[in-house]
Each structure stands twice: as C-alpha cells, then as structure tokens.
ROBATI-487219 format. One record per residue (C-alpha): residue number from 0; x, y, z. Coordinates in pm, whole numbers, always signed. Example, Ala and Ser with C-alpha at 12.3 -4.5 7.8 and 13.67 -1.06 7.14 Angstrom:
# residues 2
+-----+--------+--------+--------+
|   i |      X |      Y |      Z |
+-----+--------+--------+--------+
|   0 |  +1230 |   -450 |   +780 |
|   1 |  +1367 |   -106 |   +714 |
+-----+--------+--------+--------+
//
This chain:
# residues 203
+-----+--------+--------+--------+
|   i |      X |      Y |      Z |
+-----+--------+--------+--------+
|   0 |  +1263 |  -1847 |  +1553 |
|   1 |  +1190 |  -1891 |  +1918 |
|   2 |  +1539 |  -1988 |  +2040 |
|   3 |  +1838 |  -1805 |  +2014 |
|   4 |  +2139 |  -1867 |  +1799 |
|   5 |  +2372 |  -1882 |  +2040 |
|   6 |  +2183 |  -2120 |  +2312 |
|   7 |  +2422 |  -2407 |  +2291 |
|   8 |  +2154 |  -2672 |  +2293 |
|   9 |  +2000 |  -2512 |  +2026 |
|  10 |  +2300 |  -2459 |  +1815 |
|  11 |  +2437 |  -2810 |  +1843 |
|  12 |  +2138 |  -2921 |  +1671 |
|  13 |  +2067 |  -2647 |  +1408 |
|  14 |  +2255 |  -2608 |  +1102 |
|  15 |  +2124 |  -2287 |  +1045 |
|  16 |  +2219 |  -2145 |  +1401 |
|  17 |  +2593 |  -2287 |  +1375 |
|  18 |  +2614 |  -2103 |  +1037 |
|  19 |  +2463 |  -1793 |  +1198 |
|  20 |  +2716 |  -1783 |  +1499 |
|  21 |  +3026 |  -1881 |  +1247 |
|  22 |  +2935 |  -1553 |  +1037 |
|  23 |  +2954 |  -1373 |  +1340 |
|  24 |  +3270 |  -1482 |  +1482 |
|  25 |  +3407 |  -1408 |  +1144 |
|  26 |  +3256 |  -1048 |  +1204 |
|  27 |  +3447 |  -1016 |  +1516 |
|  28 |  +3758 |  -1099 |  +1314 |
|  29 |  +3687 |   -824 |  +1092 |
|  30 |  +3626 |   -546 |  +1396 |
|  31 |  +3958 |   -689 |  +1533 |
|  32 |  +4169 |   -615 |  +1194 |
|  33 |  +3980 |   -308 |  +1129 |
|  34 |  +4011 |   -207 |  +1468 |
|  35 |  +4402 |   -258 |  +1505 |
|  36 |  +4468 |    -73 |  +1201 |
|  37 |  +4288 |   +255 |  +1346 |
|  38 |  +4528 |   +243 |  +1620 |
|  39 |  +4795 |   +211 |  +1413 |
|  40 |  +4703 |   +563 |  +1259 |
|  41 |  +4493 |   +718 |  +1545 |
|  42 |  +4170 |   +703 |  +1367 |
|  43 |  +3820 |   +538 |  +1445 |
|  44 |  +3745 |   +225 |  +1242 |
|  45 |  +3464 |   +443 |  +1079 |
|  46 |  +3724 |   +667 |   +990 |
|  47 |  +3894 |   +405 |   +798 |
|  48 |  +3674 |   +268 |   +631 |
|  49 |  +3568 |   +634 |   +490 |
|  50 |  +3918 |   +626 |   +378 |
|  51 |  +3899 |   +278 |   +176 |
|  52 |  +3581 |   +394 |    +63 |
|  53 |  +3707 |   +706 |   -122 |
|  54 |  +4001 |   +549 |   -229 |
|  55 |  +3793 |   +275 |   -451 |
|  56 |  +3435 |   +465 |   -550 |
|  57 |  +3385 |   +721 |   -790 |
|  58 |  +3276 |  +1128 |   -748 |
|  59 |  +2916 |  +1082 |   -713 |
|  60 |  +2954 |   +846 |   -431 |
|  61 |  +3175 |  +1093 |   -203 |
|  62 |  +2957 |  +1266 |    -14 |
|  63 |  +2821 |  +1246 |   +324 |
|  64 |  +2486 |  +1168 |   +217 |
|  65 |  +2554 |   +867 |    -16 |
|  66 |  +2801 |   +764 |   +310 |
|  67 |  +2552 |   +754 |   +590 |
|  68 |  +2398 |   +515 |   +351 |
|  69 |  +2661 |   +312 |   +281 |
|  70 |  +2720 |   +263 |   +624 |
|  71 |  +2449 |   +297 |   +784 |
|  72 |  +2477 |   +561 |   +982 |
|  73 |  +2335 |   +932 |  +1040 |
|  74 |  +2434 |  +1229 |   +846 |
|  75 |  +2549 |  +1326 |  +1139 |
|  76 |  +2770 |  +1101 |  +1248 |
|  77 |  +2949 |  +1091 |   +892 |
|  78 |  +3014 |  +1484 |   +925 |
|  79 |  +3147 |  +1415 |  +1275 |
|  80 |  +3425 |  +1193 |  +1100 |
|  81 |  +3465 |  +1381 |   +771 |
|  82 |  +3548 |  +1658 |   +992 |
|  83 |  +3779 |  +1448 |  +1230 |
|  84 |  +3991 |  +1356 |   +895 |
|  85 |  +3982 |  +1714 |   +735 |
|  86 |  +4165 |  +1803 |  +1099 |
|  87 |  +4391 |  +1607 |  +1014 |
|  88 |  +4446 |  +1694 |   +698 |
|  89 |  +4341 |  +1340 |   +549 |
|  90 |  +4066 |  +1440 |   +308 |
|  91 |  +3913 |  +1801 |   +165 |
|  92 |  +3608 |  +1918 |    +45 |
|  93 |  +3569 |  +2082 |   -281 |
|  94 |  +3246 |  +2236 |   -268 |
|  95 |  +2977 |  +2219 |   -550 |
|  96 |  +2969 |  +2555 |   -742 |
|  97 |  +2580 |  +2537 |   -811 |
|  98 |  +2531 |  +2461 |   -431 |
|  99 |  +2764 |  +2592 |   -166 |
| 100 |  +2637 |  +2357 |   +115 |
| 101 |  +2748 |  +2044 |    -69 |
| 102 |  +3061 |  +1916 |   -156 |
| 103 |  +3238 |  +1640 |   -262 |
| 104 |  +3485 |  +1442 |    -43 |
| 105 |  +3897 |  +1402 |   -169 |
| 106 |  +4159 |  +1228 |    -30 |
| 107 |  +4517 |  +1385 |    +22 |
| 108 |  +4843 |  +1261 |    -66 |
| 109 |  +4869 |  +1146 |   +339 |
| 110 |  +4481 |  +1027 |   +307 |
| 111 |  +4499 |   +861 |    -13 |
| 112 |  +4858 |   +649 |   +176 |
| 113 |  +4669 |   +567 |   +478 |
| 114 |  +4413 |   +447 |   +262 |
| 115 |  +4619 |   +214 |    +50 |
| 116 |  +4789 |    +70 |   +364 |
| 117 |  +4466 |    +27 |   +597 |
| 118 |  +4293 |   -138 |   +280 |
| 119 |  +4486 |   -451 |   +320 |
| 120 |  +4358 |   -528 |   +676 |
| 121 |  +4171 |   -824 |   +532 |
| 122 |  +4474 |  -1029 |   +408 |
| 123 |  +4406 |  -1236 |   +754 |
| 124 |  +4048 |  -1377 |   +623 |
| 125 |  +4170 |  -1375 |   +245 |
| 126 |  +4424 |  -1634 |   +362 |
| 127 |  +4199 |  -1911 |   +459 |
| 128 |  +3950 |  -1785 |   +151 |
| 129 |  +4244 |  -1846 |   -121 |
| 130 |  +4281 |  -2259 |    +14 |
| 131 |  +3942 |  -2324 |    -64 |
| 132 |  +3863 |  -2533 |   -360 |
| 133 |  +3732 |  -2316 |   -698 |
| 134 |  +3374 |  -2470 |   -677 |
| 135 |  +3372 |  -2399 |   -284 |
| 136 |  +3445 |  -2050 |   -351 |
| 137 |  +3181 |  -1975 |   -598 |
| 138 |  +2921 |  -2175 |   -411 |
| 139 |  +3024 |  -1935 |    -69 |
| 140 |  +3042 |  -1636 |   -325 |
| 141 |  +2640 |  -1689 |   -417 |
| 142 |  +2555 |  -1815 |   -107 |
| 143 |  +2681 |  -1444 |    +80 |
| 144 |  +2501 |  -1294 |   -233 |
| 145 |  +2168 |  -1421 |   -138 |
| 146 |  +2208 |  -1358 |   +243 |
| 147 |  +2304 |  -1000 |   +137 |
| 148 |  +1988 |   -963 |    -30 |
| 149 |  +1785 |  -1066 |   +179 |
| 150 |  +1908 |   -862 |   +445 |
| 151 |  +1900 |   -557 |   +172 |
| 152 |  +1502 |   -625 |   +101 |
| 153 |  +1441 |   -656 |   +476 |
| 154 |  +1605 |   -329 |   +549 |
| 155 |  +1862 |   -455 |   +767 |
| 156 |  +2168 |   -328 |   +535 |
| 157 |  +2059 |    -26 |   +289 |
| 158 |  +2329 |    +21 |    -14 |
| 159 |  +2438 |   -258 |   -230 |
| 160 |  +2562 |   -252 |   -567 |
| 161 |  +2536 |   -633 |   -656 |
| 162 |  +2467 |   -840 |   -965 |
| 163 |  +2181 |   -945 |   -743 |
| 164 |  +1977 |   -654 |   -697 |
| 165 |  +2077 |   -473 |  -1028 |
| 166 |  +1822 |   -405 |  -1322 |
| 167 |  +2134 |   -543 |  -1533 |
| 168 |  +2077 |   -897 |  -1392 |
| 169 |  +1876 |  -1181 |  -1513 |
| 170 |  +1860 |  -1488 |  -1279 |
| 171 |  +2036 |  -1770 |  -1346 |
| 172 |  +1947 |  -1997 |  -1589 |
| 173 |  +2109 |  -2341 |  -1710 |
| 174 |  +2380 |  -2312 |  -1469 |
| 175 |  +2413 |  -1945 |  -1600 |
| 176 |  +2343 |  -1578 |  -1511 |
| 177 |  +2330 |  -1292 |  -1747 |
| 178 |  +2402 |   -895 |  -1771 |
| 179 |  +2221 |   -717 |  -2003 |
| 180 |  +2440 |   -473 |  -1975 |
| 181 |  +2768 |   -638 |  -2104 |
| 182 |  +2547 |   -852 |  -2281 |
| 183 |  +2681 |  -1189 |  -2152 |
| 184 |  +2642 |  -1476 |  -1931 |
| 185 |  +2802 |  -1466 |  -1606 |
| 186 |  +2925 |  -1774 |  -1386 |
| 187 |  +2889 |  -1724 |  -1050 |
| 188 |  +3277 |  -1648 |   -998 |
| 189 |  +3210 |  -1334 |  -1212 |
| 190 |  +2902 |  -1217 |   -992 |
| 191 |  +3014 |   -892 |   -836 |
| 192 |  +2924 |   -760 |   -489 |
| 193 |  +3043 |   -380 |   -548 |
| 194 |  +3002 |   -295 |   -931 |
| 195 |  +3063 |    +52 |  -1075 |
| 196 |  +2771 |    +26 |  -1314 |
| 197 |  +2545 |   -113 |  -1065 |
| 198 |  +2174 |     +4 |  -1143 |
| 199 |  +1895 |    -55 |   -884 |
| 200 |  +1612 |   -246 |   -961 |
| 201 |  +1274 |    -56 |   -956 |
| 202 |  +1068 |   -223 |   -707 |
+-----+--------+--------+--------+
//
C-alpha cells in the first residue's frame, strides 16, 4: 500500500480504504463509550475492561499473565491496574497454594456491580447492529472473523478464542462449517468470536 487510508483522494476511490477508515471511526465510538463509563466510576478504561473481563471468563483466564495477553499489554502495566482496583477494593487475589507469587484474580460484590453495569457500554453500536437484515449480519459476522484472523496470524492482536483459529473448526463447506467438538455443522450466525472451549490450532 503506498497511500494512506485516510488521504481523501485516495479514499474516495478505494473500497478497501473507505472500509478501513469506517472500522476506525467505529473504534473511536467504542473509546468514547468505554471511556465515559470510566468516568462514571473513576477508573481507567483498562480498568474496565479488566472488570468485564473477569466477570465473563473462567479461573484459568484470571491472571495477569493470560491479561497482558488478552490485551495486549505488559505484565506490567496489568499489575499497575490490578493493583489500582484491589485499592479500591474492586477485585482480590487469592493466591495459588503450590506457588505463592501467583494468584488468581476475583471480583467483589462492588467489582462484580461495576462490572455488570460498565458491560453494557456497547448498547450504542448494538442499536444500529440489531436493524440490519439476518443475512447482513452473518455476512458482517464472517467478514470481522476473517479480518480478526488475519490480524491474529500477523501478530497485530495476540489472544483469540474463535471458531476460526480453533483445532475444533473445519472450514466451511457447502454453505456449512463444522465443530468437531460438538460434532455439528455450524452456520455462520453460530460462529463464535469468544468460546469457552476454544482450542488453538497447532501451527
């Protein structure tokens, strides 16, 4: 690519570059919901979206390393925030009795409140989602799911448990996809993009 996306005379003519600068101003809606919800509590939008996080993933997933991934960040800067919230009295740690430096991440009562309010921050993007015809959703759905990817296998974005990338998943065939695990075919409505059982692929 040897023009920007966002050079006007460039975008007006590419597809590809309006659909590049569309998913970003719908990013900028997202830091703008996320970020006037962590007002509304006196957190950091990272902070938040630790708290979602624990509220919806299981044990093995609460713990600063398996967050730094998820987001992207350094251990560091995940400890910085778990500590911020255990100050105020958000989360705790219940430390691992087989190794005292670890320990896994719990919400409070208060944490586990903020968490179910600041969770619905999206409802301004669902809105627009919910008018769109069935077909248009599930061809947006797998059309996310392959940008995903590719930004997974390029290293740009590091965990994701999706169908796409699981050793569960068989690509599509005759307008179907398949799980090995639940031993079905899968429409593309019923791809997920955060599964429980998700199991990496071996590359």
């Amino acid at each position: 690519m040897s023009k920007s996306d966002f050079d006007l005379g460039n975008q007006n003519q590419s597809i590809e570059s309006k659909i590049v600068a569309s998913l970003e101003r719908i990013s900028e809606a997202f830091r703008v919901l996320l970020w006037q919800q962590s007002k509304m509590f006196s957190l950091s939008p990272i902070q938040v979206q630790i708290l979602i996080f624990l509220l919806h993933h299981s044990e093995e997933k609460r713990k600063v390393s398996y967050l730094a991934g998820e987001f992207n960040m350094t251990k560091a800067t995940i400890s910085d925030s778990i500590k911020a919230l255990e100050q105020k009295k958000l989360i705790e740690k219940e430390y691992e009795p087989q190794d005292a430096r670890s320990y896994i991440i719990r919400l409070t009562k208060q944490g586990r409140e903020i968490a179910e309010q600041t969770a619905l921050f999206t409802k301004e993007i669902r809105t627009p989602i919910n008018k769109l015809h069935a077909d248009d959703k599930e061809s947006l759905l797998l059309s996310l799911l392959n940008i995903i990817r590719s930004l997974n296998k390029a290293g740009v974005i590091t965990i994701q448990r999706m169908c796409l990338n699981c050793s569960y998943y068989r690509p599509a065939k005759e307008g179907a996809h398949f799980c090995t695990l639940l031993n079905q075919r899968l429409h593309a409505a019923d791809l997920r993009v955060d599964c429980p059982e998700h199991s990496p692929k071996k590359v």
